[in-house]
C-alpha positions, 0 to 999 in steps of 0.5 A: 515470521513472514513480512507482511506488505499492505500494497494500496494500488487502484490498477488491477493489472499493476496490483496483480502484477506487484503482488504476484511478484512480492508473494512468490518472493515470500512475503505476505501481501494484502492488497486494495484498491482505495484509500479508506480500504487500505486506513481500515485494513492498516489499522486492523493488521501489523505491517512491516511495509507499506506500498502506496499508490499516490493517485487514488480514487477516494484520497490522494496517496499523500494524504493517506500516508499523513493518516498513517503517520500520525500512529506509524513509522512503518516503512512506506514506498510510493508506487505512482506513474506520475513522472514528478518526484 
């Protein structure tokens, strides 16, 4: 069984380049670009991982991580350029 990676990032080049690199390695990537795409494919799908983007365009990352939480303990990394952690 191939893991399966939602990747939620609202640049193109940075979403382009992290999937690139995840599916050459093997696993299956999904990808979005807004957080209300990502709550409906996470909930239509079976992740084992979650990629997330803090700076969205329509809800902050941390918000959609509440979200998920509520129904998932899937793993979930945060991917941001902020410079605070």
């Amino acid at each position: 069984m191939s893991i399966r990676i939602l990747l939620v990032e609202d640049d193109d080049h940075i979403c382009n380049t992290v999937r690139a690199f995840l599916a050459e390695a093997g696993y299956q990537v999904d990808a979005c670009t807004d957080g209300n795409e990502a709550y409906t494919k996470f909930y239509e799908n079976t992740y084992q991982l979650v990629i997330l983007d803090i700076m969205l365009p329509d809800i902050s990352g941390f918000d959609l991580c509440s979200q998920i939480r509520v129904r998932s303990s899937v793993p979930i990394i945060f991917l941001t350029a902020l410079a605070d952690e």
